[in-house]
Structure formats: structure tokens, C-alpha cells
C-alpha positions as CSV (number, residue, x, y, z in Angstrom):
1,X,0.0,0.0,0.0
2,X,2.8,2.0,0.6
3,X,4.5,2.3,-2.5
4,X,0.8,2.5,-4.3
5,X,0.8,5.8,-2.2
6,X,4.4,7.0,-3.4
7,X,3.4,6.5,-6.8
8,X,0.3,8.6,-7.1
9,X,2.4,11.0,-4.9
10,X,5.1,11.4,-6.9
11,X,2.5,11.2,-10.5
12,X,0.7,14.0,-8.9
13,X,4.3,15.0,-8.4
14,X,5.3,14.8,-12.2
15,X,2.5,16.2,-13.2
16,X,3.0,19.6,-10.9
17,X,6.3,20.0,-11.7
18,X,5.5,19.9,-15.8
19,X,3.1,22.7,-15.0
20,X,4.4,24.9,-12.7
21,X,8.4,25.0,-13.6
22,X,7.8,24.8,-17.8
23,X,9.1,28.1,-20.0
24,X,8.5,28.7,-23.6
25,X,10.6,26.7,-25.7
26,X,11.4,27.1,-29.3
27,X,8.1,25.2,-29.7
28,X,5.9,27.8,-30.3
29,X,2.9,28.0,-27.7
30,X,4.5,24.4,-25.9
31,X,5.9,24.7,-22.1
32,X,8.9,22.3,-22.3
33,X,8.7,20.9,-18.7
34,X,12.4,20.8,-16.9
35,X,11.8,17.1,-15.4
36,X,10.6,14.4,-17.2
37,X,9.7,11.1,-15.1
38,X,10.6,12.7,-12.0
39,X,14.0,13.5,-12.9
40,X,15.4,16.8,-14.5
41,X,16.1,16.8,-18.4
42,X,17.4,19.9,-20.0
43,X,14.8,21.7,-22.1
44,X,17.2,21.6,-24.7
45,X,17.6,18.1,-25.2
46,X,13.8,17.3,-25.0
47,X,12.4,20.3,-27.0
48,X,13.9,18.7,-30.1
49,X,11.6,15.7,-29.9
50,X,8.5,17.6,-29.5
51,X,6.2,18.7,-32.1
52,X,5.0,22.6,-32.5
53,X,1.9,22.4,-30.2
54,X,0.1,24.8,-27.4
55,X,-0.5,22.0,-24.6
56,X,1.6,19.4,-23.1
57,X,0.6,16.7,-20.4
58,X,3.0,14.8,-18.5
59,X,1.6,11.1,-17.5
60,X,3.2,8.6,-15.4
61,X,2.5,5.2,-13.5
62,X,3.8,2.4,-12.2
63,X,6.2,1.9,-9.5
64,X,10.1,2.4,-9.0
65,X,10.5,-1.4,-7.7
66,X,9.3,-2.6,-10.9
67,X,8.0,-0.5,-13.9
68,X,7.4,3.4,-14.6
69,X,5.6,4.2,-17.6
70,X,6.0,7.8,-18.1
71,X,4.6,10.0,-21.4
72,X,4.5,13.2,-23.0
73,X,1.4,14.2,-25.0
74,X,1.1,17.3,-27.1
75,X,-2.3,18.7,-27.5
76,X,-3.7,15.4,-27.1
77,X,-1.6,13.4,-28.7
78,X,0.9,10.9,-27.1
79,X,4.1,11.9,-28.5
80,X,7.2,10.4,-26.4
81,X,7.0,7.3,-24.2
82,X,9.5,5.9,-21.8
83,X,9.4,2.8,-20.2
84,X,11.8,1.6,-17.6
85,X,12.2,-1.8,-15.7
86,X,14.1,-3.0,-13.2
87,X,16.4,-6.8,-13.5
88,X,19.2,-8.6,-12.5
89,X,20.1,-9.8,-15.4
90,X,21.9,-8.1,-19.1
91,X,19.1,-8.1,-21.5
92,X,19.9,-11.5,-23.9
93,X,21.1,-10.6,-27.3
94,X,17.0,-11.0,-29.1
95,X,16.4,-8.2,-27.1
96,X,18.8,-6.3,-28.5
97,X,17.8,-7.7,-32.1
98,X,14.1,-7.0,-31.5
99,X,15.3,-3.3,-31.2
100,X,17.2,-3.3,-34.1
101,X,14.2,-4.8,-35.9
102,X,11.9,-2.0,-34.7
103,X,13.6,1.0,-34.9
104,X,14.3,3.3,-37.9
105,X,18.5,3.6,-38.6
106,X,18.7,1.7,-35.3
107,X,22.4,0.4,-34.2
108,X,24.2,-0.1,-31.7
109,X,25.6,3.3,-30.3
110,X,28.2,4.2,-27.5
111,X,26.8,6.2,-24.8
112,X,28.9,8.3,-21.8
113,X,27.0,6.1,-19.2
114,X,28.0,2.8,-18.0
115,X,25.5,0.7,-19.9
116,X,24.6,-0.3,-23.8
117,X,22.1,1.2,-26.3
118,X,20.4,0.4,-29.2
119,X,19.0,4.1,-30.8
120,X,17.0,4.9,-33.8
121,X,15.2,7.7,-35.0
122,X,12.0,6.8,-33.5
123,X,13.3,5.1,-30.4
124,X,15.8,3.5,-28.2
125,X,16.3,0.7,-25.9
126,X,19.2,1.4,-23.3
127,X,20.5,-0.4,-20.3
128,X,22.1,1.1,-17.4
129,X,24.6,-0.3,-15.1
130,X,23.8,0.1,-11.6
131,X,26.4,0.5,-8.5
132,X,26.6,-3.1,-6.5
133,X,24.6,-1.7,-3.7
134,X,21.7,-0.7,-5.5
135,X,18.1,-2.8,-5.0
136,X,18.6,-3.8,-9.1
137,X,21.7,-4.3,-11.2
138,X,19.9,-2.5,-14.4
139,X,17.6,-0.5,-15.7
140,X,16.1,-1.3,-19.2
141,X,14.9,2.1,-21.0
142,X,12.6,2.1,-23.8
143,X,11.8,5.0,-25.4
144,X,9.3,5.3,-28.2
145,X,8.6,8.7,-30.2
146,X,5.5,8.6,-31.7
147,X,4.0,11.3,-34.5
148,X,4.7,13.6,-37.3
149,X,7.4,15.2,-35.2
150,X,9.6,12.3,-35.6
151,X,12.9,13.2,-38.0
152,X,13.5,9.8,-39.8
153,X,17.2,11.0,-40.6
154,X,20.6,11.0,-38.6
155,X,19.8,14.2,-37.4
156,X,16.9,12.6,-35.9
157,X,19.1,9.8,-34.2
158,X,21.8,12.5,-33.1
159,X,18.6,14.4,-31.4
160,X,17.1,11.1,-29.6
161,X,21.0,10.1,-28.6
162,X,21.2,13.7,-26.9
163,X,18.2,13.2,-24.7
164,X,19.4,9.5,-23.5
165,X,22.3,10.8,-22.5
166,X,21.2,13.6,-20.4
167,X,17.7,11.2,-19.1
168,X,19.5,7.8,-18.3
169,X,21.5,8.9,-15.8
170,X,19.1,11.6,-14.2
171,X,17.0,8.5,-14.4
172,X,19.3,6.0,-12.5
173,X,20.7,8.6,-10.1
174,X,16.7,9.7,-9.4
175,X,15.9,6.4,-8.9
176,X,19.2,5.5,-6.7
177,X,21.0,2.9,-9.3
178,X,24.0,5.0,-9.0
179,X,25.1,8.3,-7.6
């Protein structure tokens, strides 16, 4: 019951923050929030991803101990999804295939945190290495962009690359993976 109650408080949380601490972006009309899933992104990093629009919701469930769905949606419409899962485990190389099978230009790609990735121009599937004292010795990050916004190019990969590596390890260190 207890961490039902942490999760709608830190949802209501999420949802606060993407309100009250948002500035104008380059996206004309769009408040480009400075946290996304409960941990800070910079605005410049997750503007790019975001279509022209006047409203954006921030949505999250779940719970830290196991999953946290978290989503952006701009005037309606879900644009940016991230999904992150706790294990014990390295993901097995068909998980890595399957993302190489979904996402456009998708390869594997070095990233400044201790973990692997897999990024496209429509999404990414990432792990992260946690320290040996964490609850969890990953986190598994997809990330899905969905919508007209998307830029099926390398610029669009370079963009989506720039955001994982600012969000994974806001993400792990939020979530206390690693410090």
C-alpha cells in the first residue's frame, strides 16, 4: 500500500512540476517541462523531440520497484514514451535484435553512461549499469517517439542520442542505481 501511495504521490508529483516549472521553448505556444519522469532533463535536449503544439501533459504510472511508464502528450496526442524496468540480469542478445528490428536507422551506439544502447530515429532501448549496492543491477529504458514530429534522418538519431544521454543517468541517479 505503501508504495501504491508513493506513486500517485510522486505522479501528482510529475505532473506539478510539468506545470508549474515549464518556460516557452522554441516550440511555439509548448511549455517544455524541466523534469521528465521525476528526474530533471534539460529543455534543450527534449524540445527537439517535441512537435509545434500549445499544450503538453505529462503522464506517469507504475512503481520504481518494478516499472514506470512515463509519457509526453502534445495537445492530445501521445508523442514520447519511456518505459523503464528493473532486472538482474543483461538483456539476452534477441532483445537487442528486437530493437534493431523496430527501430528506424537503429544500431548499436556508444553512450557516456556505463550501460549499452540500441537508438533509432524513432526510439531507443538502453540499459544502465547500476552501483553493486543498488536494490537492481539494471535498468532497461525504452523509449518510443511517436507522430509527425519524428525526423527519420541522422539528425533525428543525433537528437534522440542527446536526450538519453542527459535522461538515463538523471534517471538511474533519481531512482538510486547509482550516484
Amino acid at each position: 500500500m505503501n508504495v501504491v501511495r508513493q506513486g500517485a504521490a510522486l505522479l501528482a508529483s510529475v505532473v506539478i512540476t510539468a506545470s508549474a516549472t515549464a518556460c516557452t521553448s522554441s516550440n511555439e505556444g509548448l511549455d517544455v517541462p524541466g523534469k521528465f519522469c521525476g528526474a530533471p532533463v534539460k529543455k534543450s535536449v527534449l524540445s527537439p523531440l517535441l512537435p509545434e503544439g500549445k499544450d503538453l501533459e505529462a503522464q506517469q504510472s507504475g512503481s520504481e520497484a518494478t516499472e514506470i511508464l512515463c509519457s509526453l502528450h502534445v495537445d492530445g496526442v501521445q508523442v514520447l514514451t519511456s518505459t523503464i524496468r528493473t532486472t538482474d540480469q543483461p538483456l539476452p542478445p534477441e532483445d537487442w535484435n528486437t530493437a534493431l528490428a523496430k527501430y528506424s536507422k537503429a544500431k548499436k551506439r556508444e553512450v557516456s553512461f556505463a550501460g549499452a544502447a540500441v537508438i533509432g530515429a524513432n526510439g531507443a532501448r538502453a540499459t544502465a549499469k547500476c552501483q553493486p549496492d543498488a536494490s537492481s543491477a539494471f535498468l532497461i529504458f525504452n523509449i518510443d517517439l511517436q507522430g509527425d514530429q519524428i525526423d527519420n534522418s541522422q539528425s533525428g538519431v543525433k537528437k534522440l542520442q542527446g536526450f538519453l544521454e542527459n535522461y538515463v543517468p538523471a534517471m538511474t541517479k533519481y531512482l538510486d542505481c547509482t550516484t
